[in-house]
Steps between C-alpha positions, in 0.01 A plus 500: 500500500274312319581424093350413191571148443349414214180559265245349286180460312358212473086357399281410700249295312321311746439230233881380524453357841244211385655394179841480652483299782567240309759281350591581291461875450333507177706613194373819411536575862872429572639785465299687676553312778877497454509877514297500858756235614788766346361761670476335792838366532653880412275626844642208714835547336477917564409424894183641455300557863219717412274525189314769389211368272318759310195371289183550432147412720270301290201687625479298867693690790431859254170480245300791338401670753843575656836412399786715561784571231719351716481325837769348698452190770647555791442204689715181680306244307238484201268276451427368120332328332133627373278165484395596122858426435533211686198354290564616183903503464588274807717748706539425853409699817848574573613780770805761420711632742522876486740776582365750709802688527584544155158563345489764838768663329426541151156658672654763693522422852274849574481652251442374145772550249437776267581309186208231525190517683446131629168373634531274749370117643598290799256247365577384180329195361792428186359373152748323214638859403727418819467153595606353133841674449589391910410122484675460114830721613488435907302143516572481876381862546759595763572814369278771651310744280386856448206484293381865287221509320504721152137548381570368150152350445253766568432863319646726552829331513814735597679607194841294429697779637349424845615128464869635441500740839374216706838318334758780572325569883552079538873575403544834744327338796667162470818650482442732802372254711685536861479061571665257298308350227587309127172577339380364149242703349229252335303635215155296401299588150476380169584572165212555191225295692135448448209357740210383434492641163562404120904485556478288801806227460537448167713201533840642541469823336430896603236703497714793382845355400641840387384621873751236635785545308493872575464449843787209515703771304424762769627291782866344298553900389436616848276782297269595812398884285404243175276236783337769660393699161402175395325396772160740420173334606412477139781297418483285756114403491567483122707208600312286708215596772754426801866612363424732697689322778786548267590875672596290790824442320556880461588480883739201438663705202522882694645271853721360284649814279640283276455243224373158580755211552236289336205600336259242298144411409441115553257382322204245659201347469367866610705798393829593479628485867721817601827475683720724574797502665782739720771396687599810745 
């Protein structure tokens, strides 16, 4: 039987991996990278052997003209990285092992599972929604993954209450599962975040601090009815042109059923980095 063994949510700024690889980690910085190193020490120390990493296509596998609400990988390896991020943030072309199995399961081995309709891709080209929160937590990336994509970017966006199903069906399948399996379940957004426009990084603070608190408060209360009433698309565009990619901690908080171990906003350079934390 395969188990829960953990889950997160973690950023996935692609800007972290440049101005950290050196030495030191610069100040404002530290902690963020201290809570990736946390993290990743509670998935070693939990036996983790699968991850499933559910974030958000930056508009390169899935773009205007068709992107699924969600889409799972289902794959033995993935390629990353796209060369625009290689250029412009200095990621590497790594390669991921997958799990066919697993991600073959959550699908529906013939027929799809009535509780979430999943698109599908054998070839998956991963961008920094996936790759970031691997290298930081797994830096030897031997621990394969199921990548699902949650269309988080692009309107029409499914409502917040769509986020939480996918959570609960992770939860049911997982814990179905006929093979033996310690899964983590990997979350990837951000909090109140802009880009490209007049709240872009404002040197440690948040677009929307009142957004953040909330939505730290949400995940230490366990309060999934309060984050998914508060999760309208108003609100969230209110707070920043991408927190949308926040909903992809809804699935984190309905997987999980319960209140965060450890729930904070750590601020940066950028914007307050999300993590949030379950020990199963």
């Amino acid at each position: 039987m395969a188990t829960i063994a953990t889950i997160c949510g973690v950023p996935h700024n692609p800007l972290l991996w440049r101005v950290t690889r050196g030495d030191p980690v610069p100040d404002d910085l530290e902690r963020t990278m201290a809570n990736f190193e946390r993290f990743g020490r509670g998935m070693r120390d939990a036996g983790v052997d699968a991850m499933i990493v559910v974030g958000s296509d930056h508009l390169r596998q899935f773009t205007w003209s068709n992107s699924p609400a969600f889409c799972i990988g289902k794959s033995d390896r993935f390629a990353a990285t796209y060369e625009n991020e290689i250029r412009t943030f200095g990621l590497e072309p790594w390669e991921l092992h997958g799990d066919e199995e697993l991600a073959g399961w959550l699908l529906g081995r013939t027929t799809m599972e009535p509780t979430i309709d999943f698109a599908m891709s054998n070839e998956w080209v991963l961008d920094h929604s996936f790759t970031v929160p691997a290298v930081f937590m797994t830096p030897d990336l031997d621990i394969p993954i199921v990548p699902i994509h949650t269309n988080a970017n692009i309107p029409p966006i499914p409502r917040s209450e769509r986020f939480a199903a996918l959570g609960r069906h992770l939860r049911t399948r997982i814990e179905a599962a006929p093979f033996d399996r310690r899964v983590a379940i990997v979350t990837s957004g951000h909090l109140a975040t802009e880009i490209g426009g007049p709240r872009q990084f404002l040197g440690g603070g948040s677009p929307d601090q009142a957004f953040d608190e909330e939505a730290v408060g949400w995940m230490t209360s366990g309060d999934l009815d309060a984050a998914v009433a508060g999760c309208t698309f108003e609100r969230i565009a209110a707070a920043g042109n991408v927190t949308g990619q926040f909903l992809n901690f809804l699935v984190a908080l309905a997987a999980a059923g319960a209140p965060a171990d450890f729930a904070e906003a750590t601020p940066s350079r950028f914007a307050n980095g999300p993590f949030f934390w379950w020990s199963t």
